[in-house]
C-alpha positions as CSV (number, residue, x, y, z in Angstrom):
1,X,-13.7,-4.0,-18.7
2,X,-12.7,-7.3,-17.0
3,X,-14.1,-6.0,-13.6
4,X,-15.0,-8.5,-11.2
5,X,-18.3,-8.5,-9.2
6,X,-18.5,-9.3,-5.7
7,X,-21.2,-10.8,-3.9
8,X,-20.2,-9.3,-0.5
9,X,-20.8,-7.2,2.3
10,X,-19.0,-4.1,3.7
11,X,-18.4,-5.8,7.2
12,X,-16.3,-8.1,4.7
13,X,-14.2,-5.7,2.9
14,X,-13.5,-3.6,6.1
15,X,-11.5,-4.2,9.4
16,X,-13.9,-3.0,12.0
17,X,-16.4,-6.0,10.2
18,X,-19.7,-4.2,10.1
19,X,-21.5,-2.5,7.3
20,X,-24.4,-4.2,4.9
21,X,-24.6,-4.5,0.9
22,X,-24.7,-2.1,-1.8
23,X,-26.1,-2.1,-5.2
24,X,-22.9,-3.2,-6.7
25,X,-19.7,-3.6,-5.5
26,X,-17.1,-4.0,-7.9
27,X,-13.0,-4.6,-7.7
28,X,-11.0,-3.1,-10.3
29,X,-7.4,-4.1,-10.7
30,X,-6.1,-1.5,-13.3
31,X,-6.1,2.3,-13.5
32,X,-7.8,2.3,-16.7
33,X,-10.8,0.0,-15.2
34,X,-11.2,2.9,-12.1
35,X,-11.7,5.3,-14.2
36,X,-14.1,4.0,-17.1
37,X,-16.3,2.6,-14.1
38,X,-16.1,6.1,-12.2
39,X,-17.3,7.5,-15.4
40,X,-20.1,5.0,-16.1
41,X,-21.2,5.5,-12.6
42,X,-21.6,9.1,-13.7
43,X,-23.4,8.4,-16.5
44,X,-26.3,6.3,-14.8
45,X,-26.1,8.4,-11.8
46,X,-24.9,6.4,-9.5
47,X,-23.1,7.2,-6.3
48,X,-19.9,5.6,-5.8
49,X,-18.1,5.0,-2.9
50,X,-14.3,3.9,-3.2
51,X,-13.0,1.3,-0.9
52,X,-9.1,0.4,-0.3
53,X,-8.0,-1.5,2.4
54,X,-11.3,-1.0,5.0
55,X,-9.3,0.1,7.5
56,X,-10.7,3.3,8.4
57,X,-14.2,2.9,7.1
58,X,-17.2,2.2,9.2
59,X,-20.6,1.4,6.7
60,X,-24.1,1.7,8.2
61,X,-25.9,-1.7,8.6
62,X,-28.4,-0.9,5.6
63,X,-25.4,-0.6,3.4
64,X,-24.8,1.6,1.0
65,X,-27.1,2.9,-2.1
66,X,-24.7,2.9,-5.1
67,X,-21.7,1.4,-6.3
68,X,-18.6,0.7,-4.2
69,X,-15.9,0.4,-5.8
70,X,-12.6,-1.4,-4.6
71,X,-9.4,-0.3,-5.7
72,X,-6.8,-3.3,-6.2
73,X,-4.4,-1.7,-8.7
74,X,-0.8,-2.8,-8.3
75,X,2.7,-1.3,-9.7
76,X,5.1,0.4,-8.0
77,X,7.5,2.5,-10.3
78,X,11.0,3.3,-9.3
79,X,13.5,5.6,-10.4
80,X,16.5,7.2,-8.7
81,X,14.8,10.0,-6.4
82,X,10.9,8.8,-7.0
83,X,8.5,6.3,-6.6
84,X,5.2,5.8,-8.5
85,X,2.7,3.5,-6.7
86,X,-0.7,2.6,-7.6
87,X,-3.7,3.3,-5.3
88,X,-4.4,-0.5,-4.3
89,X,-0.9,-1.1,-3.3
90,X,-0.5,-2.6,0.4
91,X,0.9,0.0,2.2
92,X,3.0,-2.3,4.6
93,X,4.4,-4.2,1.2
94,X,5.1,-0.9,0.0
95,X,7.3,0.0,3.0
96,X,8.6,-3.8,2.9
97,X,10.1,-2.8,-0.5
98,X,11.1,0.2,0.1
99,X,13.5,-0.4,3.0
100,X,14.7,-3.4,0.9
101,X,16.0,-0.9,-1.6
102,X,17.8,1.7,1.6
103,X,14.6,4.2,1.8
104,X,13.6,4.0,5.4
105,X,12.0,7.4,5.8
106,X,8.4,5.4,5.8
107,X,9.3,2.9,8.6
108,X,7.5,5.2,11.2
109,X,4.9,4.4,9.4
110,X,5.2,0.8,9.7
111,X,1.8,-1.4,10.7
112,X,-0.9,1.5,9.6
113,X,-3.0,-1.3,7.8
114,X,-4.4,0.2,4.3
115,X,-3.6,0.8,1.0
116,X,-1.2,3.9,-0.7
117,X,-4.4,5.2,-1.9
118,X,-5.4,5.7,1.7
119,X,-1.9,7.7,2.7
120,X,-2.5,11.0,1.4
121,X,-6.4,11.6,1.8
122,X,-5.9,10.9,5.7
123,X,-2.2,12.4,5.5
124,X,-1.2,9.8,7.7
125,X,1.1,10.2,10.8
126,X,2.7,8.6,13.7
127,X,5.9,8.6,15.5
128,X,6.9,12.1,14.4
129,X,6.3,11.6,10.8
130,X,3.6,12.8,8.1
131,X,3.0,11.6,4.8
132,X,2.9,14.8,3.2
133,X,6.7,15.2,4.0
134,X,7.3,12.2,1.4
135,X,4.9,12.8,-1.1
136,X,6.4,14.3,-4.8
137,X,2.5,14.4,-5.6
138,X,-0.7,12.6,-6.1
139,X,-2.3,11.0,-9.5
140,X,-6.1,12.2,-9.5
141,X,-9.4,11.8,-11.1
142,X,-11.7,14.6,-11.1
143,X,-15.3,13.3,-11.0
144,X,-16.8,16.4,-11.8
145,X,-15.0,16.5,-15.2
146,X,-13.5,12.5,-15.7
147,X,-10.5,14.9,-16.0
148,X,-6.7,12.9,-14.5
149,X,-3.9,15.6,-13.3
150,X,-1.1,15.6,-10.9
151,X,-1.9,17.7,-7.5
152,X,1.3,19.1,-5.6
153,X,1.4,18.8,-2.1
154,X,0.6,22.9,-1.8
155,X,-2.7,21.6,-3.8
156,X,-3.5,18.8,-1.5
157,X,-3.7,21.1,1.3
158,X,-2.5,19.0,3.8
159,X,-3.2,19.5,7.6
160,X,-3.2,17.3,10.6
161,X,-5.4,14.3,9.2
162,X,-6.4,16.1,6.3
163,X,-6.6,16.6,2.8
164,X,-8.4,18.1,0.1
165,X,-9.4,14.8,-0.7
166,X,-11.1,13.8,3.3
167,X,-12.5,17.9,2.9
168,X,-14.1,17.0,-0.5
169,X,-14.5,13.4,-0.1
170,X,-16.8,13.2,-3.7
171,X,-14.2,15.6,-6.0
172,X,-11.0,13.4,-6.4
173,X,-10.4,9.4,-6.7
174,X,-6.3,9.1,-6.0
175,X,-5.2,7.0,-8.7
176,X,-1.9,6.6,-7.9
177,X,1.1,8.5,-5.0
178,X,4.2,9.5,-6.3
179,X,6.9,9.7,-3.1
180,X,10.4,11.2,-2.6
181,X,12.9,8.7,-2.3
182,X,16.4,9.5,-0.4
183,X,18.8,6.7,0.5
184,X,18.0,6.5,4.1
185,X,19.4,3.6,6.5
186,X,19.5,5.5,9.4
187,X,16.4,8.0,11.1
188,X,16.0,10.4,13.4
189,X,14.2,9.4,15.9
190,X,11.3,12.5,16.9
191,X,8.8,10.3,19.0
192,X,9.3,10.2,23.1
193,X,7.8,7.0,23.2
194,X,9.2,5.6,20.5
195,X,12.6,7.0,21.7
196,X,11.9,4.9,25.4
197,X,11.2,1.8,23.6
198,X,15.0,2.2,21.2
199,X,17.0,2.8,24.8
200,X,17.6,6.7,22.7
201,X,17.4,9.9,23.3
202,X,14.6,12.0,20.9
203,X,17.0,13.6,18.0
204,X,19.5,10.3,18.0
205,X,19.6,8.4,14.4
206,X,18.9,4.6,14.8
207,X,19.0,2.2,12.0
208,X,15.9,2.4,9.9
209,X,15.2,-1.4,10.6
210,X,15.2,-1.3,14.3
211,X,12.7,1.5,14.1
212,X,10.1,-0.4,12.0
213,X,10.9,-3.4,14.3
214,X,10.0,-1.3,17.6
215,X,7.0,1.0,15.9
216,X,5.3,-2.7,14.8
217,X,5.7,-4.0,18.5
218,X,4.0,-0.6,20.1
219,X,1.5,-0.7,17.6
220,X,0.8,-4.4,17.9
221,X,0.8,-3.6,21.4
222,X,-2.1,-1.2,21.3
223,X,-3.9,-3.5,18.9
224,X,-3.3,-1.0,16.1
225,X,-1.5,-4.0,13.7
226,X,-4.4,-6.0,11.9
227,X,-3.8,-9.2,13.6
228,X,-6.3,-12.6,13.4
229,X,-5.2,-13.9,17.0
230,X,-5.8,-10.2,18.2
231,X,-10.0,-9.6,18.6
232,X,-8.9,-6.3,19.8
233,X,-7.6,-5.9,16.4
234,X,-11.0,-5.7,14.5
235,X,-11.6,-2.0,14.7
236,X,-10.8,1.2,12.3
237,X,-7.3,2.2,14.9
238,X,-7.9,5.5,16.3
239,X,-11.8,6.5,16.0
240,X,-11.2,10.3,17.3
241,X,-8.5,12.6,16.3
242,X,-6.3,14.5,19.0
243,X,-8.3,17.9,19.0
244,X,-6.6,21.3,18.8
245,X,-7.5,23.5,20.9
246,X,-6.3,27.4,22.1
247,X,-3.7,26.9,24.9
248,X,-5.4,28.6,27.4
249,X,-8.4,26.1,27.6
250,X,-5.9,22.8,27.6
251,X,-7.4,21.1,30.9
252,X,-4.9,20.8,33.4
253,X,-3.1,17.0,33.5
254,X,-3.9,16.7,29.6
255,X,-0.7,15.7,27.8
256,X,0.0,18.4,24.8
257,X,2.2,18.3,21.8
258,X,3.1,21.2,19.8
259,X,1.6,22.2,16.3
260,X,4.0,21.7,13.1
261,X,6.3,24.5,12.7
262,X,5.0,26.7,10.3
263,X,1.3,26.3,11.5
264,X,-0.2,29.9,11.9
265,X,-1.2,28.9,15.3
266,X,1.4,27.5,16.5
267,X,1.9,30.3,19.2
268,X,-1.5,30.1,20.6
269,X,-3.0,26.5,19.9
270,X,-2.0,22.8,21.2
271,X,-2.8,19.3,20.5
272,X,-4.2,17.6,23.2
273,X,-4.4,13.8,23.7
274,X,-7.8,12.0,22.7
275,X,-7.0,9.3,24.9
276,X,-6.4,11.0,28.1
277,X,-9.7,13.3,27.6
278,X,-11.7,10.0,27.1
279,X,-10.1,8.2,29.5
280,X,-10.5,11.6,31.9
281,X,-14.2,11.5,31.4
282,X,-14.5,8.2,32.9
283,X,-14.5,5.7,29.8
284,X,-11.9,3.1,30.6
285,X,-9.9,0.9,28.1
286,X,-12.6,-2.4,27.5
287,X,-15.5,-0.3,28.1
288,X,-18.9,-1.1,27.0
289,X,-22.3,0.4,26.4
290,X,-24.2,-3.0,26.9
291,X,-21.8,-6.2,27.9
292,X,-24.8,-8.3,28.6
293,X,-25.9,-8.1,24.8
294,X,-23.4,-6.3,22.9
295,X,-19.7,-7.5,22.3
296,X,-18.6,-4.2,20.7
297,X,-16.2,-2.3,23.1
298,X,-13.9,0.3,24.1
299,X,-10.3,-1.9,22.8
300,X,-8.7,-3.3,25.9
301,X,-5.4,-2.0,24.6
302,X,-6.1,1.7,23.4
303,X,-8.7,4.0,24.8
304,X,-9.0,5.3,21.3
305,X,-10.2,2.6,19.6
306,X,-13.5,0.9,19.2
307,X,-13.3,-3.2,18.7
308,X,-15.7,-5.4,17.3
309,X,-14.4,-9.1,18.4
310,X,-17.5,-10.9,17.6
311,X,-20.6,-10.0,15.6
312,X,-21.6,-6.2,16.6
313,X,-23.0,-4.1,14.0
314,X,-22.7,-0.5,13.3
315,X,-25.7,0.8,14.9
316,X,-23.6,-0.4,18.4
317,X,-20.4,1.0,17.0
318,X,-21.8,4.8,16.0
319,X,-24.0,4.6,19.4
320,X,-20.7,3.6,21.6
321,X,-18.5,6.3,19.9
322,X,-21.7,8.9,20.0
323,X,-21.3,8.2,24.2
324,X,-17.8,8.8,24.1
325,X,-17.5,12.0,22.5
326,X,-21.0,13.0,25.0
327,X,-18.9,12.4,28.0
328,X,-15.5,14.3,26.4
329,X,-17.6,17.0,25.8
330,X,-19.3,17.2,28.8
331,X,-16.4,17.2,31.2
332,X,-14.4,19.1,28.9
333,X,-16.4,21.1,26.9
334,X,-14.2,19.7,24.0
335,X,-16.1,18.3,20.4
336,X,-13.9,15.0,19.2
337,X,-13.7,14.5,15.9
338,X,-13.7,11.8,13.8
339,X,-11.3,9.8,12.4
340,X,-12.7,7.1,10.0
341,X,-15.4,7.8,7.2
342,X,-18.5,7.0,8.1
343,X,-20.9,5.5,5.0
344,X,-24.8,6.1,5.7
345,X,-24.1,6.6,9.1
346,X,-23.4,9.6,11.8
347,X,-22.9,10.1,15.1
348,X,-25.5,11.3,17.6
349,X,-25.7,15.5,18.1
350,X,-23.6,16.3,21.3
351,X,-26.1,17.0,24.1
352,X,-25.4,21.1,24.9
């Protein structure tokens, strides 16, 4: 296999920048090398760990104890309805090319750093829009039996930030996405905010372009776009989902949005925004834990995000986010969950 070796550290392969060694960690840049080293890690018993982009990974300052593997495949396949793209594929080049060709339906999706591989296990979403729509199905590698297939999105089981793949996070490595394509130069726009920031009204179609122009500058705004000038930037974007929770308990104040039609509970349960409950329980945007020694903060930009502009290590980042979900839960009696996967680390037990 012409694998290539890295003499590394997590906190270099991942945006948040903390996160020791690990026995091995190894890039593979074809299919055929990810799944002969899944299958040798198998063999010696190794536990592997697969890395895209690092941008919603946060690894434990001792590192991890087994092989990491990370995923640089390229290719992107095109025919007339359907795409093909490979795991390691830049997710932002991806869209780039997409809307080159007149497919704009990802451009809500603009700015979510990562890689393809990354899109259905977190069933990414913003501004109205869910990968899971667009996805035909996803190229898999079963590590129990080395065996590849082709899951269907009813397979996936895809839910609000979720997957088969985040619920059984050791069954499947995604190989490859295969997305519906649909000449599209023109979107409706579903997003209030998004709608402000276009001068529209939510429901009006606005030139694909324009809305991957304006989603970049409220992400960027937020520090959710990877940016080197941007300290603010270094961090895994959201670190708590919005929770669901019956409608009856919603606090009063706390923006809502409705479940996806079709949701079983769409009747009874809301969404409810992570960032107003945090911000509600009294942690403010650039908050930290310990400013005289620490440098790892609240972001200044997005109450839901946790930035590392210097040198913090983990142990500050899972302690930080441990306090924040304490103080949700004790004002609101609601349990945050977490967004990014956390490797050799947790988060502290909530306090009951």
């Amino acid at each position: 296999m012409a694998i290539e070796f890295l003499d590394t550290q997590l906190s270099e392969l991942t945006t948040i920048r903390v996160g020791g060694g690990a026995d091995r960690i190894v890039r593979v840049t074809t299919e055929g090398e990810l799944v002969e080293l899944v299958a040798e890690c198998r063999q010696i018993g190794s536990p592997v760990f697969i890395l895209g982009g690092g941008s919603n990974v946060v690894g434990a300052d001792s590192g991890f104890a087994g092989t990491v593997i990370v995923v640089a495949t390229t290719g992107m396949q095109w025919s007339e309805d359907r795409v093909r793209v490979s795991a390691g594929e830049d997710w932002e080049e991806f869209i780039v090319h997409a809307l080159d060709r007149g497919f704009g339906a990802f451009t809500p999706l603009s700015g979510i750093p990562g890689t393809v591989g990354a899109t259905p296990i977190q069933n990414i979403g913003a501004y109205g829009v869910e990968i899971s729509d667009l996805i035909e199905s996803v190229s898999v590698l079963d590590r129990e039996t080395l065996y590849q297939s082709e899951l269907r999105p009813e397979q996936c089981e895809f839910g609000y930030r979720t997957s088969i793949f985040k619920k059984q996070p050791d069954r499947y490595v995604v190989l490859a996405v295969t997305y519906l394509l649909s000449p599209t130069v023109e979107i409706d726009v579903k997003y209030p905010q998004l709608a402000a920031v276009l001068g529209v009204a939510v429901g009006d179609r606005v030139s694909a372009t324009l809305v991957r122009d304006s989603v970049l500058q409220l992400r960027g705004s937020k520090s959710m776009v990877v940016d080197t000038s941007d300290a603010d930037s270094n961090s895994t974007g959201s670190f708590f989902i919005n929770p669901t929770v019956a409608r009856e308990v919603a606090p009063s104040g706390c923006p809502i949005y409705s479940l996806r039609m079709g949701d079983p509970r769409e009747d009874s349960h809301v969404k409810l925004s992570a960032a107003w409950l945090i911000e509600n329980a009294g942690i403010t945007k650039g908050f930290s834990l310990h400013p005289e020694k620490s440098t790892i903060r609240v972001s200044r930009n997005h109450s839901l995000a946790i930035a590392n502009p210097e040198s913090g290590s983990a142990a500050e980042v899972i302690e930080l986010a441990s306090h924040m979900r304490q103080k949700v839960y004790e004002h609101f009696g609601i349990e945050l969950e977490v967004e990014p996967v956390l490797v050799n680390c947790a988060l502290s037990d909530l306090t009951r």
